[in-house]
C-alpha positions as a Markdown table, in Angstrom:
| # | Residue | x | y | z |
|---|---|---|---|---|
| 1 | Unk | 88.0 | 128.1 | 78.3 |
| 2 | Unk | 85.1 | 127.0 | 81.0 |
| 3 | Unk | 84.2 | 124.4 | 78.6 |
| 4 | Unk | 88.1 | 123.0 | 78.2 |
| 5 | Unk | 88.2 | 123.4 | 82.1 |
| 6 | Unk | 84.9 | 121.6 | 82.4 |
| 7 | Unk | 86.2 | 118.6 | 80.3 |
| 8 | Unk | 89.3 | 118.3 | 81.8 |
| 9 | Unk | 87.4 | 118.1 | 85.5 |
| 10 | Unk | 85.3 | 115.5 | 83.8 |
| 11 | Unk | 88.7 | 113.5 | 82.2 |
| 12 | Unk | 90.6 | 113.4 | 85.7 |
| 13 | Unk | 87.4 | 112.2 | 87.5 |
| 14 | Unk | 86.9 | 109.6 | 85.4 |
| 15 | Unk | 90.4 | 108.4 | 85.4 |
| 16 | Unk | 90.8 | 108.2 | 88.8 |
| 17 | Unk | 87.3 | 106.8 | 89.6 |
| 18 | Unk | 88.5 | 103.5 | 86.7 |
| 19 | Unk | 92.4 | 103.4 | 88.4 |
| 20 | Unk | 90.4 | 102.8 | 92.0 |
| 21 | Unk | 86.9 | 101.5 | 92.0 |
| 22 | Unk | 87.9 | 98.0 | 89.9 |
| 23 | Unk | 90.9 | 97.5 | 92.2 |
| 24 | Unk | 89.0 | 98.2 | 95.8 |
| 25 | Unk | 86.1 | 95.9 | 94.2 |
| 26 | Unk | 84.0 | 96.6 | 97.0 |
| 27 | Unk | 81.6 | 94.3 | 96.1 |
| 28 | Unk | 84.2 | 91.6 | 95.9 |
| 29 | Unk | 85.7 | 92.8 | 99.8 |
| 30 | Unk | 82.0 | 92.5 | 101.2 |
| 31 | Unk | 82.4 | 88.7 | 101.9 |
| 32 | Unk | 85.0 | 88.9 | 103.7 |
| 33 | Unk | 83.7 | 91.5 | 105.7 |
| 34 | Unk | 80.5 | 89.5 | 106.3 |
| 35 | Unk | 83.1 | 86.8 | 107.4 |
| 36 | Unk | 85.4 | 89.1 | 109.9 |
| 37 | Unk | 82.2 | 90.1 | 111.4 |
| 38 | Unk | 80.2 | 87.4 | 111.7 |
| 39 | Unk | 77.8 | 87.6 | 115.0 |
| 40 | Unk | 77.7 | 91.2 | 114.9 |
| 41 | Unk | 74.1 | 92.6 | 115.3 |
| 42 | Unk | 72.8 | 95.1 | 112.2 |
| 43 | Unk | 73.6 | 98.3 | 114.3 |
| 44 | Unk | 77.3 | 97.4 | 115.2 |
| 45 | Unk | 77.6 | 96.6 | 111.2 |
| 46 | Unk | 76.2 | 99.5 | 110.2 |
| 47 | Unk | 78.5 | 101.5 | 112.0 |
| 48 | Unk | 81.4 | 99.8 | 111.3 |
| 49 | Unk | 80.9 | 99.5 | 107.3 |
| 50 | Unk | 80.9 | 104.1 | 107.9 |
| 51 | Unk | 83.8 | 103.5 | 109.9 |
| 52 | Unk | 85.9 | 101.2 | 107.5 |
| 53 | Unk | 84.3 | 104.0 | 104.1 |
| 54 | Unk | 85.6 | 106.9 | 106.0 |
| 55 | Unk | 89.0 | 105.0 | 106.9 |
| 56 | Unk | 89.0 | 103.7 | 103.2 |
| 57 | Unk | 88.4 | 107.2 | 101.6 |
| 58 | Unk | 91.1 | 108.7 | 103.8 |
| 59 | Unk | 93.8 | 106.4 | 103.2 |
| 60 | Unk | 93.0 | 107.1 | 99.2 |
| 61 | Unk | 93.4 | 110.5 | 99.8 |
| 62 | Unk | 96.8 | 110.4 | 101.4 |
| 63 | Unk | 98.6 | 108.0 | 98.9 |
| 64 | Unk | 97.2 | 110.3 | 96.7 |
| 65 | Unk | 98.1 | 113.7 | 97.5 |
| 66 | Unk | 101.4 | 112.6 | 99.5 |
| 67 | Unk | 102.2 | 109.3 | 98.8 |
| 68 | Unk | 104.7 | 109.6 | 96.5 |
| 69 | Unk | 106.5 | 112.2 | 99.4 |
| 70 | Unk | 106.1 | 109.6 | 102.5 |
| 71 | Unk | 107.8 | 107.0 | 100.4 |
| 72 | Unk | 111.0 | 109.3 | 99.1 |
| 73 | Unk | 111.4 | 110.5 | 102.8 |
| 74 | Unk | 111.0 | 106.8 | 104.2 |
| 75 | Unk | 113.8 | 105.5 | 101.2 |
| 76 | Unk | 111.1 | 103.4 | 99.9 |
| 77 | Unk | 109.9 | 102.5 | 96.7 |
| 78 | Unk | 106.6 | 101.0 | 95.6 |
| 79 | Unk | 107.8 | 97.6 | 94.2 |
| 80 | Unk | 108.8 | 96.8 | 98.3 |
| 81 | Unk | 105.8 | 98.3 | 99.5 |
| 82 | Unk | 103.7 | 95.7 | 96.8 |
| 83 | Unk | 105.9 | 92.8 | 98.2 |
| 84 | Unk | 105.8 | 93.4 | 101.8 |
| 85 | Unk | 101.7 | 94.5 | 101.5 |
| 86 | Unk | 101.3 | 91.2 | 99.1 |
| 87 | Unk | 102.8 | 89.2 | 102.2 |
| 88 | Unk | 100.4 | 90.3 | 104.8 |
| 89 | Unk | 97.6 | 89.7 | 102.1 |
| 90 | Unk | 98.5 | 86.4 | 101.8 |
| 91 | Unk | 98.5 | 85.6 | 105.2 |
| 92 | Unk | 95.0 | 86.7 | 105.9 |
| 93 | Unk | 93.7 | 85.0 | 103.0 |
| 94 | Unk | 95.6 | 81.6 | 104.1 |
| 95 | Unk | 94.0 | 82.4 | 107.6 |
| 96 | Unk | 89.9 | 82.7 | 106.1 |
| 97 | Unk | 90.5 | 79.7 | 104.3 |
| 98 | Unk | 92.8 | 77.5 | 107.2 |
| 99 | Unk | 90.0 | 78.3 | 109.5 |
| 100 | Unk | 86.6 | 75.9 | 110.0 |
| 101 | Unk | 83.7 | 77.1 | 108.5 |
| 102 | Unk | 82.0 | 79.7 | 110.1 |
| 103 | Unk | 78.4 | 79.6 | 111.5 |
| 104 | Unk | 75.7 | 81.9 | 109.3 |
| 105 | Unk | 77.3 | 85.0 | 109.7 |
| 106 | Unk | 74.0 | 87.1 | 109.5 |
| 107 | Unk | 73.2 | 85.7 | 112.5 |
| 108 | Unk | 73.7 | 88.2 | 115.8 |
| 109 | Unk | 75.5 | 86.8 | 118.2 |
| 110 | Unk | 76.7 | 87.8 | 122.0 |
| 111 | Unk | 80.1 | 89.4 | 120.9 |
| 112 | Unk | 81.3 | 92.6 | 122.7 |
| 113 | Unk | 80.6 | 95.9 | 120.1 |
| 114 | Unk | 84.5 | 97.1 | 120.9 |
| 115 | Unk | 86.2 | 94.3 | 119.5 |
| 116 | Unk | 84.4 | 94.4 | 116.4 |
| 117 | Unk | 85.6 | 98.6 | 116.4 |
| 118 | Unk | 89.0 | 97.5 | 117.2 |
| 119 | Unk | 88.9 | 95.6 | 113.9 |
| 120 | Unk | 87.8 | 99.0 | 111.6 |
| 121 | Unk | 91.5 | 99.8 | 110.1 |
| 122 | Unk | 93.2 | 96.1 | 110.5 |
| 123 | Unk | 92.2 | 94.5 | 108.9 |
| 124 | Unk | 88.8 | 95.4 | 107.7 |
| 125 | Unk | 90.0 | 98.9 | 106.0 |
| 126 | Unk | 93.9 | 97.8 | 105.4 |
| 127 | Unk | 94.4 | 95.2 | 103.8 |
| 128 | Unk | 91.0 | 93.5 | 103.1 |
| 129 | Unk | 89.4 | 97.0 | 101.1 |
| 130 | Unk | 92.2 | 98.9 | 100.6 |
| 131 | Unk | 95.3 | 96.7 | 99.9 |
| 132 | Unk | 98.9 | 97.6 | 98.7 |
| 133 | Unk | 97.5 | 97.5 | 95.0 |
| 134 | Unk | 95.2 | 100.3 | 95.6 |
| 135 | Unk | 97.9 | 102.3 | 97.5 |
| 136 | Unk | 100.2 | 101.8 | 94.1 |
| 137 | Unk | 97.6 | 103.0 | 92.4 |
| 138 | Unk | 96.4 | 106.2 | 94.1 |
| 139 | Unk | 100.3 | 107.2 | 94.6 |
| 140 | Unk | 101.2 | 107.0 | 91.0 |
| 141 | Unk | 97.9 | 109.3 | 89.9 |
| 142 | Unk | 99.0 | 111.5 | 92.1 |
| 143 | Unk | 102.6 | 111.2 | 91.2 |
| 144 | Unk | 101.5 | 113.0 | 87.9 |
| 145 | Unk | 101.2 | 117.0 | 88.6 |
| 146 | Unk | 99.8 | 119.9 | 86.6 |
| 147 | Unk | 101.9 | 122.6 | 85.4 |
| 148 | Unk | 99.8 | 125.6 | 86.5 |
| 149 | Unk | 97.2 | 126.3 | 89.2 |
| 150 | Unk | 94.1 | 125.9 | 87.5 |
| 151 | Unk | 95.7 | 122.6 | 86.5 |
| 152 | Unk | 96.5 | 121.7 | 89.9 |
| 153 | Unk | 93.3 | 123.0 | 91.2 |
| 154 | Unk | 90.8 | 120.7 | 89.0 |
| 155 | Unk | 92.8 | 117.4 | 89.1 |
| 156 | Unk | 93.2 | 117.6 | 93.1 |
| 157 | Unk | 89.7 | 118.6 | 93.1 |
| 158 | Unk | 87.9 | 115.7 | 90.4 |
| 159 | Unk | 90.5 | 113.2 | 92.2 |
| 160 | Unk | 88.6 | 114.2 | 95.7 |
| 161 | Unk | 85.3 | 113.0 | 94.4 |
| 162 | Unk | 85.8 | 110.5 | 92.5 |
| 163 | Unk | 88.0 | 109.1 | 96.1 |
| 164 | Unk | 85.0 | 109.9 | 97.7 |
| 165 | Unk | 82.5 | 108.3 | 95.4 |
| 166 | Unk | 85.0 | 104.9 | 96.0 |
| 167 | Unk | 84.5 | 105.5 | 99.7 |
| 168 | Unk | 80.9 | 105.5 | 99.1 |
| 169 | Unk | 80.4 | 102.1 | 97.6 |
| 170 | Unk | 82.6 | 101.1 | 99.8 |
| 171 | Unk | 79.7 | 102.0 | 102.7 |
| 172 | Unk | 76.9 | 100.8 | 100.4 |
| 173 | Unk | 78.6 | 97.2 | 99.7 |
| 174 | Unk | 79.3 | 96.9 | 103.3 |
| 175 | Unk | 76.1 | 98.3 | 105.2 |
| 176 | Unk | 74.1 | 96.1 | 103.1 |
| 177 | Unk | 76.5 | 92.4 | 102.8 |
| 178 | Unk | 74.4 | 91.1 | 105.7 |
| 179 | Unk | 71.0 | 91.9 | 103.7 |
| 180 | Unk | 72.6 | 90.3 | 100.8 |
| 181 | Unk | 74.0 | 87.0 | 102.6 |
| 182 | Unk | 70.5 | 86.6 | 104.4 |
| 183 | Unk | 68.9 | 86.4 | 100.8 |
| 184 | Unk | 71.5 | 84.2 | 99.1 |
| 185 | Unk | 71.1 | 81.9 | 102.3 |
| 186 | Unk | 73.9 | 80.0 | 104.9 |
| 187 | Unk | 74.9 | 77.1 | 102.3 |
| 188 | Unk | 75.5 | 80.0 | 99.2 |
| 189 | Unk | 77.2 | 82.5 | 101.3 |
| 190 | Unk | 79.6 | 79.7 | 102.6 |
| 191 | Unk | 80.8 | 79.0 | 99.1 |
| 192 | Unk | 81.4 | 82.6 | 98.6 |
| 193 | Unk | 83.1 | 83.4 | 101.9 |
| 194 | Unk | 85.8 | 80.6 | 100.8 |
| 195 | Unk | 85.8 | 81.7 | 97.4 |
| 196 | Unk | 86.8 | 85.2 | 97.8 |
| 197 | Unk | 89.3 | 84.0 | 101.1 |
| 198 | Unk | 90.7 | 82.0 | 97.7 |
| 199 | Unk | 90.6 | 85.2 | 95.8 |
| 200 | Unk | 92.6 | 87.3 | 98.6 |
| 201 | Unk | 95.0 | 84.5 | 98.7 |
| 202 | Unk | 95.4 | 85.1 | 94.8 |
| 203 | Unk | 95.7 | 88.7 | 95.3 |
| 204 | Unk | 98.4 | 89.0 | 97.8 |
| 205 | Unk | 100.6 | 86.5 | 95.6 |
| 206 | Unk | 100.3 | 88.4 | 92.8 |
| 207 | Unk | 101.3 | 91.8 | 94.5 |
| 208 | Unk | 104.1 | 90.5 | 96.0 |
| 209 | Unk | 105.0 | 89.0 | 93.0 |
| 210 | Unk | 104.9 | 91.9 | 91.0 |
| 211 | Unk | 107.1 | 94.2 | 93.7 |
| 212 | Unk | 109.3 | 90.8 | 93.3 |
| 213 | Unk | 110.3 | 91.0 | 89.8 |
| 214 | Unk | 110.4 | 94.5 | 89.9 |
| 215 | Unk | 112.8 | 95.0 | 92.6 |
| 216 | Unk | 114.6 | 91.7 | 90.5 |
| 217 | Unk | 114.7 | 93.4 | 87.5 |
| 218 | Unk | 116.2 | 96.6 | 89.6 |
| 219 | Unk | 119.0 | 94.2 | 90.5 |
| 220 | Unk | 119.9 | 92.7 | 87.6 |
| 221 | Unk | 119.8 | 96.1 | 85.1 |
| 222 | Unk | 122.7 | 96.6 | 83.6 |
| 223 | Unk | 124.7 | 99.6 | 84.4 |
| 224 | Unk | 124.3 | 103.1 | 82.5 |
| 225 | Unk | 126.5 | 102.9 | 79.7 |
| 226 | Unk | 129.2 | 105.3 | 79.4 |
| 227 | Unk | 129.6 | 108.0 | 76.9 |
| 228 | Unk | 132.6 | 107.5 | 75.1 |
| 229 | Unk | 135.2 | 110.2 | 75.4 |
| 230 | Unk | 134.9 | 112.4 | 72.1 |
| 231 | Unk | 137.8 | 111.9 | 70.6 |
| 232 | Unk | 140.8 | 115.2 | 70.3 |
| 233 | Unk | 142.4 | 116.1 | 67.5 |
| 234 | Unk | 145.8 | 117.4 | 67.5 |
C-alpha cells in the first residue's frame, strides 16, 4: 500500500512538473525580463526575480486548486480566458519588438528601485512568465479530483512541489539572466531580446487563436439530437 501510495506521489509530481515547466519556459522568459529591466543594478534584480518566483508559484497554485471554481462563479470558460490573455500577449510582444533597441541591459543605470517593483506582477509575473496558457494548464490538472482522501491528499500535495520546483527555476533563470547576457555580450543578447519579443508575439496569437476556434466551434455545434419518442402500441 506505502509503495502504491509512494508511486502515485511520484506519477502526479511528475505530471504536473511536464504540464508546467515546458510551458512557463523560464529560460525562454529570462530575456525579456533582462529587457523590462534593463538599468536595474544586481541587487534590485535580485530581488525582483524572488518577487516575480513567489508571484509565479502563487498564481500556479490558485488556478490550480480553485481555478476551475473562479471561472464557473465568474460565467467564464477557458477558451475566452486563452483569447482575451492571447490579446494582451500580443500587445506586449508587438510593444518589445516596435520599440528601438535598447542600450546593454546589464548595464546599471540611475532608475528609481520602486518602479522596477511596481513592475513585479504586470507584466513581469502575468503575462511574460506566467501567461493564459499556463493558467489553462494548471486549471485543467486540477480540474481532475481523487475519489478518496488519501487520493486527494497526495495529488494536492505532489502538485505543491512540483508548482514550487517551477517557481524555483523561475528564480534561478531570472536572478542569474544579467550574469548570462554579460557573458553572451551587448551585440548577442540584442538578437535574443528581439527574438524572443518575436516569440511572445507568436505566443499570444496562438492562444488567442486556440480560445478562437474553440469558442467557434462552441457556436457552430449542432444541437443535441433528440430522442425519438418510443413508439406505443395499441
Amino acid at each position: 500500500m506505502l509503495h502504491s501510495d509512494a508511486s502515485e506521489f511520484v506519477a502526479e509530481l511528475l505530471l504536473v512538473l511536464a504540464g508546467l515547466l515546458p510551458i512557463v519556459n523560464p529560460l525562454g522568459s529570462a530575456p525579456m525580463f533582462l529587457a523590462m529591466t534593463r538599468g536595474a543594478d544586481p541587487p534590485t534584480r535580485a530581488a525582483l526575480a524572488r518577487h516575480v518566483a513567489i508571484n509565479s508559484t502563487l498564481l500556479m497554485v490558485c488556478a490550480f486548486a480553485i481555478g476551475a471554481y473562479v471561472l464557473r462563479i465568474f460565467g467564464l470558460s477557458i477558451p475566452v480566458v486563452q483569447l482575451a490573455g492571447g490579446a494582451v500577449l500580443c500587445r506586449l510582444g508587438w510593444n518589445l519588438l516596435d520599440t528601438q533597441p535598447p542600450s546593454d541591459p546589464s548595464t546599471p543605470a540611475n532608475v528609481d528601485a520602486k518602479a522596477f517593483a511596481d513592475r513585479a506582477f504586470y507584466p513581469l509575473t502575468m503575462p511574460v512568465t506566467i501567461d493564459p496558457g499556463v493558467l489553462s494548464v494548471a486549471i485543467a490538472l486540477g480540474a481532475n479530483h481523487a475519489t478518496n482522501l488519501t487520493g486527494t491528499v497526495i495529488k494536492e500535495s505532489s502538485a505543491m512541489i512540483a508548482i514550487a520546483l517551477v517557481g524555483v527555476t523561475v528564480f534561478v533563470a531570472y536572478r542569474y539572466a544579467g550574469a548570462v547576457a554579460q557573458w553572451l555580450g551587448h551585440a548577442r543578447i540584442q538578437v535574443l531580446l528581439r527574438l524572443s519579443a518575436f516569440i511572445v508575439l507568436c505566443i499570444g496569437v496562438q492562444i488567442a487563436w486556440n480560445g478562437l476556434r474553440t469558442l467557434h466551434g462552441e457556436l457552430n455545434a449542432p444541437p443535441a439530437a433528440v430522442a425519438p419518442a418510443r413508439a406505443t402500441t395499441p
